[in-house]
PyMOL commands that place a pseudoatom at each C-alpha (Angstrom):
pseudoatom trace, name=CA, resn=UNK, resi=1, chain=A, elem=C, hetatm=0, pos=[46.935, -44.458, 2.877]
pseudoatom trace, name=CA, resn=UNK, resi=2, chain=A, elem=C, hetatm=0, pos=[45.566, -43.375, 6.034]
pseudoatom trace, name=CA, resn=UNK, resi=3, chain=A, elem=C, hetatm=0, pos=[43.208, -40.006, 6.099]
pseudoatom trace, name=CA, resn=UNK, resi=4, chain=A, elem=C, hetatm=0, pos=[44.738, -37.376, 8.263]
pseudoatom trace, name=CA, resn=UNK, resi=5, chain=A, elem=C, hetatm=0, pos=[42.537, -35.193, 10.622]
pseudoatom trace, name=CA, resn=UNK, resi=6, chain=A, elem=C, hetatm=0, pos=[41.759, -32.067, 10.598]
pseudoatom trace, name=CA, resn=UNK, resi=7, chain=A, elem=C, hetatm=0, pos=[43.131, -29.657, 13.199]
pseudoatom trace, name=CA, resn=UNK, resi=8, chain=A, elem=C, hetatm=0, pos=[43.675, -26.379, 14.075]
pseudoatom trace, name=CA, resn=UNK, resi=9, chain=A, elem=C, hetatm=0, pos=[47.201, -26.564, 12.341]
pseudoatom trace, name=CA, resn=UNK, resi=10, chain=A, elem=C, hetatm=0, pos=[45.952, -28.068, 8.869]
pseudoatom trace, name=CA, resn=UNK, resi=11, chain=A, elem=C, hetatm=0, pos=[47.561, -25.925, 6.148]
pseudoatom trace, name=CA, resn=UNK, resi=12, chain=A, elem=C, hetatm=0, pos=[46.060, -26.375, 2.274]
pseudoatom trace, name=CA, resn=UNK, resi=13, chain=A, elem=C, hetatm=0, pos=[47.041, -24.823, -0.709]
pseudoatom trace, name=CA, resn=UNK, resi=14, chain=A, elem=C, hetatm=0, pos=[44.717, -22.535, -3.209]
pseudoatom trace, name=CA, resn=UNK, resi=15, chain=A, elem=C, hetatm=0, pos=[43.663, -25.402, -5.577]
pseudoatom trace, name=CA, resn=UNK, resi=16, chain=A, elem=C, hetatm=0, pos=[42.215, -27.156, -2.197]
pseudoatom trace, name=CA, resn=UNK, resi=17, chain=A, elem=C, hetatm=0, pos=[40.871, -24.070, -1.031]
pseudoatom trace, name=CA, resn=UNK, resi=18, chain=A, elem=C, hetatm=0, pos=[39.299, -23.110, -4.663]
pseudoatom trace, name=CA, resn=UNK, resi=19, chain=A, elem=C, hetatm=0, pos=[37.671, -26.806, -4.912]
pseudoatom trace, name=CA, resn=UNK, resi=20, chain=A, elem=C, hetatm=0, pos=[36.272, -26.669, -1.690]
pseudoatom trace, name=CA, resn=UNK, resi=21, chain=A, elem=C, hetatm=0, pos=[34.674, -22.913, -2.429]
pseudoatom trace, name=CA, resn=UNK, resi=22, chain=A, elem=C, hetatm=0, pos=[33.817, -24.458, -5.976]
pseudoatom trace, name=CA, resn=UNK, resi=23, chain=A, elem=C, hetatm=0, pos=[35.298, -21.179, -7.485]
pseudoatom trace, name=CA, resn=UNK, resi=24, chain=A, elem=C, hetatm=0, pos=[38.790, -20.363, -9.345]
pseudoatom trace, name=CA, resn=UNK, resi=25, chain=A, elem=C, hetatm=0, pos=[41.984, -20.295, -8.340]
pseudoatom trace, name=CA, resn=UNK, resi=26, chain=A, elem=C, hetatm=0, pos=[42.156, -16.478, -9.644]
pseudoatom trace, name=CA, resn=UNK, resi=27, chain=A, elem=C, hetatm=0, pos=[39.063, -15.772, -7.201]
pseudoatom trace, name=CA, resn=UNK, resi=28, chain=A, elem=C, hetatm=0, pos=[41.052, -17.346, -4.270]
pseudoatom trace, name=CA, resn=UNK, resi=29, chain=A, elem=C, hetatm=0, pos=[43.837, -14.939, -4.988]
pseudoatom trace, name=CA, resn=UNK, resi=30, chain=A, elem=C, hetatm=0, pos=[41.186, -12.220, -5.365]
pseudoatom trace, name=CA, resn=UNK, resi=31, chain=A, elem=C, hetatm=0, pos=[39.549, -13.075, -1.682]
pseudoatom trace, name=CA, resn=UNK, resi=32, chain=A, elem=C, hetatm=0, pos=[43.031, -12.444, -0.604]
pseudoatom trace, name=CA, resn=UNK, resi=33, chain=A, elem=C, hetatm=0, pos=[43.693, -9.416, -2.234]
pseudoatom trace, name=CA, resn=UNK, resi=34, chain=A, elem=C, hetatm=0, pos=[39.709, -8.249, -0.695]
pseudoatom trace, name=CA, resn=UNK, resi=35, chain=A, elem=C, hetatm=0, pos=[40.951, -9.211, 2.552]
pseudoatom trace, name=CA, resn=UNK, resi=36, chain=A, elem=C, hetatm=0, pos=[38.168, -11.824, 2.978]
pseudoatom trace, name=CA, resn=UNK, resi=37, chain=A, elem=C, hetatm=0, pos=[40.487, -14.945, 3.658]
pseudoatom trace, name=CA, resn=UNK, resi=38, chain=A, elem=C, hetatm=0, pos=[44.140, -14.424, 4.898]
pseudoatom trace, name=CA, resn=UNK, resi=39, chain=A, elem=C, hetatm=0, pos=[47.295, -16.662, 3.323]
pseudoatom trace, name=CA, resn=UNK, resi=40, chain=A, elem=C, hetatm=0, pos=[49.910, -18.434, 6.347]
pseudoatom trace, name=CA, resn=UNK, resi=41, chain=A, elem=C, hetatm=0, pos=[52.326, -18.443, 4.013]
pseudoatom trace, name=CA, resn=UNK, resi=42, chain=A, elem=C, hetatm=0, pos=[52.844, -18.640, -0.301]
pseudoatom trace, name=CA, resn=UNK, resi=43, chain=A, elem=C, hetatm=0, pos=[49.550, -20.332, -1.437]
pseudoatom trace, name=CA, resn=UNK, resi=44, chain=A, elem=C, hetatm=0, pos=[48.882, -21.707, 1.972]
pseudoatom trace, name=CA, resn=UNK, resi=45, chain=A, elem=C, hetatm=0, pos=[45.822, -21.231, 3.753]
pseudoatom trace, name=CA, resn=UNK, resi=46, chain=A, elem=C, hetatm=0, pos=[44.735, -22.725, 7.339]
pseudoatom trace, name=CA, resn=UNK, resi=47, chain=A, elem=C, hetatm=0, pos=[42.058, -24.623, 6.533]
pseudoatom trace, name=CA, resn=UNK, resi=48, chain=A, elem=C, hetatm=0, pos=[39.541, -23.964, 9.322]
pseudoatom trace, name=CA, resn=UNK, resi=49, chain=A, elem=C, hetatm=0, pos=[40.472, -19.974, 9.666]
pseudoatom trace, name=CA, resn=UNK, resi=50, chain=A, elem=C, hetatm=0, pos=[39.900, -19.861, 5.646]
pseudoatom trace, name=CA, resn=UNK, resi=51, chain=A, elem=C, hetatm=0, pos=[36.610, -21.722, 6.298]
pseudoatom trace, name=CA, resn=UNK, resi=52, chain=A, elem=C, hetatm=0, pos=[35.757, -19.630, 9.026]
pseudoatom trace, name=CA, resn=UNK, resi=53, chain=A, elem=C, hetatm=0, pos=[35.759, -16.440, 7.708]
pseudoatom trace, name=CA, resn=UNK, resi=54, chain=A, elem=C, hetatm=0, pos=[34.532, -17.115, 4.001]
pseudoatom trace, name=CA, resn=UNK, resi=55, chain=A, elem=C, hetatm=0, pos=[30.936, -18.612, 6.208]
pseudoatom trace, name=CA, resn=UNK, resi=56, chain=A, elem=C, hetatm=0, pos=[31.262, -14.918, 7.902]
pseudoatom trace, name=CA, resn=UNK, resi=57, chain=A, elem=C, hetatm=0, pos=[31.746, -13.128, 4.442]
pseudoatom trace, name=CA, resn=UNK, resi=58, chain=A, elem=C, hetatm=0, pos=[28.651, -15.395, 2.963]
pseudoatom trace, name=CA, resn=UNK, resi=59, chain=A, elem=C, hetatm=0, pos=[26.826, -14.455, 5.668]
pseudoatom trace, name=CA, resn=UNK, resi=60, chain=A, elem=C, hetatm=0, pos=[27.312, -10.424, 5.371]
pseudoatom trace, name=CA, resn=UNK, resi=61, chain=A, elem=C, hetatm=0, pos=[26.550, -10.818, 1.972]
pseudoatom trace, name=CA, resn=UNK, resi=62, chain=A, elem=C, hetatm=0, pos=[23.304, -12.592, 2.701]
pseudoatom trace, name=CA, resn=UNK, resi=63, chain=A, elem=C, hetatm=0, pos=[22.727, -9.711, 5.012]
pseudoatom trace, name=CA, resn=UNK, resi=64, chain=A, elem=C, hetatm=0, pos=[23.641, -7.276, 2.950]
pseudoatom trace, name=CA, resn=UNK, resi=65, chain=A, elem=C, hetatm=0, pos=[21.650, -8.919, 0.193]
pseudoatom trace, name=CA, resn=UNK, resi=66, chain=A, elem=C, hetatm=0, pos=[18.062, -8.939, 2.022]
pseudoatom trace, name=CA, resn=UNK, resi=67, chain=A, elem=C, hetatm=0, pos=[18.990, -5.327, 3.167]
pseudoatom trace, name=CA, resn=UNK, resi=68, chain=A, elem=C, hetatm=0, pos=[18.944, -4.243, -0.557]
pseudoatom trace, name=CA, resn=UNK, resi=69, chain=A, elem=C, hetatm=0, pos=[16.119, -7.144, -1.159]
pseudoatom trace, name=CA, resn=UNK, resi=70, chain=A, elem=C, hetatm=0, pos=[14.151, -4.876, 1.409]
pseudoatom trace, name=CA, resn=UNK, resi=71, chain=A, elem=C, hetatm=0, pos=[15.320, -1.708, 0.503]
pseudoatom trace, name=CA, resn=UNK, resi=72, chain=A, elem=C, hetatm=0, pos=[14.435, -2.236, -3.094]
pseudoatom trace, name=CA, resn=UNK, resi=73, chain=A, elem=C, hetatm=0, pos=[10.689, -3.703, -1.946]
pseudoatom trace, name=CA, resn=UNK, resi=74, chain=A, elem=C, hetatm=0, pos=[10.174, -0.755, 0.053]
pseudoatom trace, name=CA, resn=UNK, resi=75, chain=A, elem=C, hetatm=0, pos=[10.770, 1.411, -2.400]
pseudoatom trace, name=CA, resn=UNK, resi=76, chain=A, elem=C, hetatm=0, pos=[8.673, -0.525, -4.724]
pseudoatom trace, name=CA, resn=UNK, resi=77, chain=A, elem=C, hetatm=0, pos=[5.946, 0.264, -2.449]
pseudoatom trace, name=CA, resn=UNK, resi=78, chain=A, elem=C, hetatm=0, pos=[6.759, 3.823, -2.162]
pseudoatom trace, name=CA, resn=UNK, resi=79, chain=A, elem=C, hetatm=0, pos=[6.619, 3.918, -5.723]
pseudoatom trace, name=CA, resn=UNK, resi=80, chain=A, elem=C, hetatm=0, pos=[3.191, 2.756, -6.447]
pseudoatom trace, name=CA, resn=UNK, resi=81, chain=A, elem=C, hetatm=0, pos=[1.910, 4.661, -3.515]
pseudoatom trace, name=CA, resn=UNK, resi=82, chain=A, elem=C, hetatm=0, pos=[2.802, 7.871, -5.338]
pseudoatom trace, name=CA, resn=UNK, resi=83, chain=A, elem=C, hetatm=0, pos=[1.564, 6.331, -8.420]
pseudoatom trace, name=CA, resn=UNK, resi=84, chain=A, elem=C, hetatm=0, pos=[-1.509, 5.752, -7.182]
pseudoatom trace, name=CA, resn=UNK, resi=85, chain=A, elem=C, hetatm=0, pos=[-1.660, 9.103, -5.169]
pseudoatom trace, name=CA, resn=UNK, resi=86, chain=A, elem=C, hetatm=0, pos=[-0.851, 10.804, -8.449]
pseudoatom trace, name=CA, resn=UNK, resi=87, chain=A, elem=C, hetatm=0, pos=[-3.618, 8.786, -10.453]
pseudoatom trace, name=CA, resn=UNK, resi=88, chain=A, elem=C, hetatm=0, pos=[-6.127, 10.349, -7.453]
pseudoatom trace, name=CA, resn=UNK, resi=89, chain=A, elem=C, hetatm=0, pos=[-5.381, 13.613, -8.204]
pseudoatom trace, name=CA, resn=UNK, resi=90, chain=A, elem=C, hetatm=0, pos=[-5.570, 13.451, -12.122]
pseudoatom trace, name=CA, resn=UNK, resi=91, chain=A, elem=C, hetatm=0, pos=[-8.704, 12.118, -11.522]
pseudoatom trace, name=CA, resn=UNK, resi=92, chain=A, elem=C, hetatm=0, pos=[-10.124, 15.039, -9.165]
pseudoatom trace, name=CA, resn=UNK, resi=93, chain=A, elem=C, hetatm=0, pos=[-8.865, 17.252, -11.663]
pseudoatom trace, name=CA, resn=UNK, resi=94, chain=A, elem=C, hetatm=0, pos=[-10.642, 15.755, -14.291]
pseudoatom trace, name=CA, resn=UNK, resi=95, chain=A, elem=C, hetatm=0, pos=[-14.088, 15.932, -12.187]
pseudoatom trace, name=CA, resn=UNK, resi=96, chain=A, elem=C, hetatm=0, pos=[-13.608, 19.451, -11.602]
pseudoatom trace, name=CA, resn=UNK, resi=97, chain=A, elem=C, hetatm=0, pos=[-13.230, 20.042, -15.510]
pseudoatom trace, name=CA, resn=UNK, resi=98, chain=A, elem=C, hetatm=0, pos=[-16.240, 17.733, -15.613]
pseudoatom trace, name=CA, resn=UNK, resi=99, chain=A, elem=C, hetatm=0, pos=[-13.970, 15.628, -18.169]
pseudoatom trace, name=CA, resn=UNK, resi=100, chain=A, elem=C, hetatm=0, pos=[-15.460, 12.545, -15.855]
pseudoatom trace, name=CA, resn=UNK, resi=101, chain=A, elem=C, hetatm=0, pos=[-18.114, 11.661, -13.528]
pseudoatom trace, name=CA, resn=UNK, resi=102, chain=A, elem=C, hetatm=0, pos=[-18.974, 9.984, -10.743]
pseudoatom trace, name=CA, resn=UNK, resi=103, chain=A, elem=C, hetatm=0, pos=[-20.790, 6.501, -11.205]
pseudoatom trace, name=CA, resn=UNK, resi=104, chain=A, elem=C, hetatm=0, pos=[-23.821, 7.383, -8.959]
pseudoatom trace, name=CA, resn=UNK, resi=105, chain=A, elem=C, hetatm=0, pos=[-24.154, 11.143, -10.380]
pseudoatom trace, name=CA, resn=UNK, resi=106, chain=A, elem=C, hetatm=0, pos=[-24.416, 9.138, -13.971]
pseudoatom trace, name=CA, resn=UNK, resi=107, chain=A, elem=C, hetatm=0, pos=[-26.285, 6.836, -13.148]
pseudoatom trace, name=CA, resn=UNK, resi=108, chain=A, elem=C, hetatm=0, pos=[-28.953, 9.444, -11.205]
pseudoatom trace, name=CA, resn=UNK, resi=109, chain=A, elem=C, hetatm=0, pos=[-28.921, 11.472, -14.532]
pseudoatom trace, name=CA, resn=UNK, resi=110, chain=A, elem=C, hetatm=0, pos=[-29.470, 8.589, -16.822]
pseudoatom trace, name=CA, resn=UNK, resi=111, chain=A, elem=C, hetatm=0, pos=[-32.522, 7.421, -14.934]
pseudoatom trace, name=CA, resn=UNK, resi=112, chain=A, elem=C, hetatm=0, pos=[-33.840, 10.423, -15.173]
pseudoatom trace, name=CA, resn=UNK, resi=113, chain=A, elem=C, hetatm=0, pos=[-33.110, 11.201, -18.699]
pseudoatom trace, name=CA, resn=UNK, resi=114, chain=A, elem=C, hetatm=0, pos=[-34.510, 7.675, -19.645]
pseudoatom trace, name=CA, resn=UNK, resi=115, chain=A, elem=C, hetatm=0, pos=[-37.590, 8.258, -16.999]
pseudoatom trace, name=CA, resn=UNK, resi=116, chain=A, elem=C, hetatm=0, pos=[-38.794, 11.413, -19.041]
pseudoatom trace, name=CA, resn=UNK, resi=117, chain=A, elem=C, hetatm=0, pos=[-37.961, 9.738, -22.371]
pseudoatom trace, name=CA, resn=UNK, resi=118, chain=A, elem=C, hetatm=0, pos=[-40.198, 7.159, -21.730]
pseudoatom trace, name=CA, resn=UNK, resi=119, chain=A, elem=C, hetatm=0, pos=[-42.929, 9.393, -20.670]
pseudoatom trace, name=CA, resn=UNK, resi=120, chain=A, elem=C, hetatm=0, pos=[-42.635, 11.767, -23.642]
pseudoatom trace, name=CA, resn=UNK, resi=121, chain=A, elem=C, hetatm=0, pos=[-42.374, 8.461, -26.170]
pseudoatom trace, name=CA, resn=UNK, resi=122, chain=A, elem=C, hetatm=0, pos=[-45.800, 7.003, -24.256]
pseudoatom trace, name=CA, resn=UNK, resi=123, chain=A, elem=C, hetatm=0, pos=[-47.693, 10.470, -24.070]
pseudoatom trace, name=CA, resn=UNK, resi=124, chain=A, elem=C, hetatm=0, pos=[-47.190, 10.054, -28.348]
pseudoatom trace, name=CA, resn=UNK, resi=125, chain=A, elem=C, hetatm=0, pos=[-50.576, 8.132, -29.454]
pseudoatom trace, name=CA, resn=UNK, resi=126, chain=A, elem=C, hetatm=0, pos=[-52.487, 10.274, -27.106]
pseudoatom trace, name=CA, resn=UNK, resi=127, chain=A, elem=C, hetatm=0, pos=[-51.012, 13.487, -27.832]
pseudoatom trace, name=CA, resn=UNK, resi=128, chain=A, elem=C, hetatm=0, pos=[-51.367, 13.194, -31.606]
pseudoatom trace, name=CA, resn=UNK, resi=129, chain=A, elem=C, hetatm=0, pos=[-54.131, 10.652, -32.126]
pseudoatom trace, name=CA, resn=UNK, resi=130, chain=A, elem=C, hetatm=0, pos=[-56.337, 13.560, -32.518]
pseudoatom trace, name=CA, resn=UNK, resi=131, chain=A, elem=C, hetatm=0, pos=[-54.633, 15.311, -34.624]
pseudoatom trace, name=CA, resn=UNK, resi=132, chain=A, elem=C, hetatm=0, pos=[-54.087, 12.310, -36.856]
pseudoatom trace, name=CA, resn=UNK, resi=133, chain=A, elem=C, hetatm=0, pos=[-57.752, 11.170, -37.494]
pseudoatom trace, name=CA, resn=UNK, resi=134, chain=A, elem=C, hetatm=0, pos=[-58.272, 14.435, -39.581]
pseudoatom trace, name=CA, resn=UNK, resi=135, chain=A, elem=C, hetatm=0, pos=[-55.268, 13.584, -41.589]
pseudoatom trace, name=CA, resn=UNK, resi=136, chain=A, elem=C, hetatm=0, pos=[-56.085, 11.480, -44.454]
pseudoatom trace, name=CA, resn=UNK, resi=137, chain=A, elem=C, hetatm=0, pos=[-52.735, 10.931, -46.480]
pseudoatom trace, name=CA, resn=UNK, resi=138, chain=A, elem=C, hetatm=0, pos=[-50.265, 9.047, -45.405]
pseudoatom trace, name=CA, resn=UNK, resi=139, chain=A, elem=C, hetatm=0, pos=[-47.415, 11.596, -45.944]
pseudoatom trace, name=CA, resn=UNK, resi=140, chain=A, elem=C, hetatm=0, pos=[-49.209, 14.481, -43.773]
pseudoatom trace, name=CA, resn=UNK, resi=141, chain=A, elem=C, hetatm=0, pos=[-49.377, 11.684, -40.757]
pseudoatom trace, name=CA, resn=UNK, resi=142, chain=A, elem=C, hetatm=0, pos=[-45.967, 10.829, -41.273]
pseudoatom trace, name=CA, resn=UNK, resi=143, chain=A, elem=C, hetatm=0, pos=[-45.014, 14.224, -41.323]
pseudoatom trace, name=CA, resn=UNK, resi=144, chain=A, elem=C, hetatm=0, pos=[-46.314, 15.209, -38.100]
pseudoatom trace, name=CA, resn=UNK, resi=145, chain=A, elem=C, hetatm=0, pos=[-44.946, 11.783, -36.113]
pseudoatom trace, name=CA, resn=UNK, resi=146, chain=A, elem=C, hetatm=0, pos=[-41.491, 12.429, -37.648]
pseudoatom trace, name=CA, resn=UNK, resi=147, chain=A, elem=C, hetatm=0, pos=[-41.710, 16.195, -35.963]
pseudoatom trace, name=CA, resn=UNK, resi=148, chain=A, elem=C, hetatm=0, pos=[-42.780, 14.963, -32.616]
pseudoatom trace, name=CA, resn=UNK, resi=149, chain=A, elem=C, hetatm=0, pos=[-40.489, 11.951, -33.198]
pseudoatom trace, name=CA, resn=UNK, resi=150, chain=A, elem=C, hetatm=0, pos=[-37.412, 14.678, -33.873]
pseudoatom trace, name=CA, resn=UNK, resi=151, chain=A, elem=C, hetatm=0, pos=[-38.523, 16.988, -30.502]
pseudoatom trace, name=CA, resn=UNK, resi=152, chain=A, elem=C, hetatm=0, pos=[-38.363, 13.970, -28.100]
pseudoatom trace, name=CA, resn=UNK, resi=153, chain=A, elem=C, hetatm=0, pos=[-34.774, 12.756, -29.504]
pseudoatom trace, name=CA, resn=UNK, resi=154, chain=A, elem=C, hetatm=0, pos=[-33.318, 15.970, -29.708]
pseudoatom trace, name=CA, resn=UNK, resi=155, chain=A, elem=C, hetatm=0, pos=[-34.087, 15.880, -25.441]
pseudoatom trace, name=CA, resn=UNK, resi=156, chain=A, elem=C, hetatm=0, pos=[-31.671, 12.890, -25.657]
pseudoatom trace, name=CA, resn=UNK, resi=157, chain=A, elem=C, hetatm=0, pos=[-28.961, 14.160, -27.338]
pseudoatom trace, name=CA, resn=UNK, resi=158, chain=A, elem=C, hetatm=0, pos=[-28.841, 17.171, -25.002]
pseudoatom trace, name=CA, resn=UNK, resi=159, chain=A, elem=C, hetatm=0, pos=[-25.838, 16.749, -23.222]
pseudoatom trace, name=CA, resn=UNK, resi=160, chain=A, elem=C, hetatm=0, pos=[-24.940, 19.222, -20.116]
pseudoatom trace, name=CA, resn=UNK, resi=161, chain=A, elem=C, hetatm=0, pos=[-22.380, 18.321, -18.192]
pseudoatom trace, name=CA, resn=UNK, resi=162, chain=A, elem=C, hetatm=0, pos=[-23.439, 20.727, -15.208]
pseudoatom trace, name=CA, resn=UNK, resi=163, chain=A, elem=C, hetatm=0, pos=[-26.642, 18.074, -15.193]
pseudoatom trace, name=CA, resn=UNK, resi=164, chain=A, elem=C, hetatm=0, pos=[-23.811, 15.500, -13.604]
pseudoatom trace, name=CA, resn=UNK, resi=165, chain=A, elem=C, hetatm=0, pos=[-22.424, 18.061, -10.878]
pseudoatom trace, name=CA, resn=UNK, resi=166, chain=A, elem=C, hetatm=0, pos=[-23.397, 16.309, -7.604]
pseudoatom trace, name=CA, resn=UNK, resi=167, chain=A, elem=C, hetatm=0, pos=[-26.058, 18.493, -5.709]
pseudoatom trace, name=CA, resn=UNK, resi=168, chain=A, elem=C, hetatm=0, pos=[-26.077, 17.603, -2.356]
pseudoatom trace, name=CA, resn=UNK, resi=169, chain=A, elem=C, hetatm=0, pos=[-30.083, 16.573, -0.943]
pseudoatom trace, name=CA, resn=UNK, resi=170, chain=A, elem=C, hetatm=0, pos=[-30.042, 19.395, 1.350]
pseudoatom trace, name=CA, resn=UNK, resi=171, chain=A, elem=C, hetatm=0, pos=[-29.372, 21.958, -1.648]
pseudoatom trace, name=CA, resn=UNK, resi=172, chain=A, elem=C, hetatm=0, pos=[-31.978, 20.094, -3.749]
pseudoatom trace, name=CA, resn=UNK, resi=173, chain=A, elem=C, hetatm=0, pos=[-34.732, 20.306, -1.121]
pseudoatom trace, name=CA, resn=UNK, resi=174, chain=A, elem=C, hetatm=0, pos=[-34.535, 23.201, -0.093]
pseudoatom trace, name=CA, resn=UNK, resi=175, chain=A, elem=C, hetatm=0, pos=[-34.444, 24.492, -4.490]
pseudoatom trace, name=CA, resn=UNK, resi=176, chain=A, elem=C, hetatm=0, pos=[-37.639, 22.061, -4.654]
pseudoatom trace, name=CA, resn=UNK, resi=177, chain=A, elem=C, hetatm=0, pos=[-38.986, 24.297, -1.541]
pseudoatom trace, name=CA, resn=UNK, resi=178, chain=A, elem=C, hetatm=0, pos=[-38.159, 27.522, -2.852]
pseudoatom trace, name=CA, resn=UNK, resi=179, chain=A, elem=C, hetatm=0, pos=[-39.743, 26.480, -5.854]
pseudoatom trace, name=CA, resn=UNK, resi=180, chain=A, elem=C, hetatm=0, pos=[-43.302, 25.411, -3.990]
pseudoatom trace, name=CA, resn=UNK, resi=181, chain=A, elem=C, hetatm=0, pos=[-43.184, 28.960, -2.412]
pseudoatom trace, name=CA, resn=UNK, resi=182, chain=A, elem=C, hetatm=0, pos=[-42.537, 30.806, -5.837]
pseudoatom trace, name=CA, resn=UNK, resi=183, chain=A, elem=C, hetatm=0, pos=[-45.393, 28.347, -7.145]
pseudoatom trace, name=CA, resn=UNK, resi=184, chain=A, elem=C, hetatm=0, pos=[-48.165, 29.571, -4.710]
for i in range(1, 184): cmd.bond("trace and resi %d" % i, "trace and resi %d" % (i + 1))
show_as sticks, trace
zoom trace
């Protein structure tokens, strides 16, 4: 049996056409029906117009496809830029109801916090040796290092929140300076 070429007459029927698509004969007939592919006669299709334009429909719906592929991406993107614009602004509301702070303006508060506990806890054996040495029981020495013990804590657990509203250096020198002037 000899293989006949393929021309610009060759005329196939829909099982040909719906193997060589690799889909059903029903979704041949619906190609039709969609106007994507074009009949030559009852069930017969020309085999290299068929071709033809189902590579054109592929095509427009690859096109189509990466449109919405982008489409979809971009508006991804949109997305999370307004999420993150939105998680910006609940977060400079939150400073200015001092529910958070700034990292530095913590940090600058906690040194200092820490700097002056550690002053007041080593000033202790000086500040109260004297008293102690005329103490003879060991409850009335206790007494008084549990008191002093008590004051210096209680600095700690003194929590302002205006201490972490950022002063800018200008504003703080020239306080210290109007401070020097009351001073003298």
């Amino acid at each position: 049996m000899a293989k006949s070429a393929i021309d610009e007459q060759t005329v196939v029927n829909t099982a040909t056409i719906a193997d060589m698509f690799g889909v059903q004969d029903r979704r041949v007939r619906q190609m039709v029906e969609e106007e994507i592919i074009q009949k030559v006669g009852h069930g017969r299709f020309n085999l290299k117009d068929t071709v033809k334009r189902y590579i054109t429909y592929l095509k427009l719906q690859n096109e189509k496809n990466g449109e919405k592929e982008f489409e979809e991406s971009f508006e991804h993107e949109k997305y999370l830029h307004e999420q993150s614009k939105r998680q910006r602004t609940e977060i400079e509301v939150a400073q200015l109801l001092n529910r958070v702070h700034d990292s530095a303006d913590v940090e600058r508060v906690l040194n200092h916090m820490l700097t002056a506990f550690r002053s007041k806890i080593l000033s202790v054996p000086s500040k109260l040796a004297t008293q102690l040495t005329n103490k003879e029981s060991a409850e009335d020495i206790q007494e008084i290092l549990t008191k002093n013990m008590h004051e210096i804590l209680m600095e700690l657990s003194d929590y302002d929140p205006s201490r972490f509203i950022k002063v800018d250096e200008d504003d703080e020198e020239e306080g210290e300076a109007s401070g020097e002037e009351k001073d003298s």
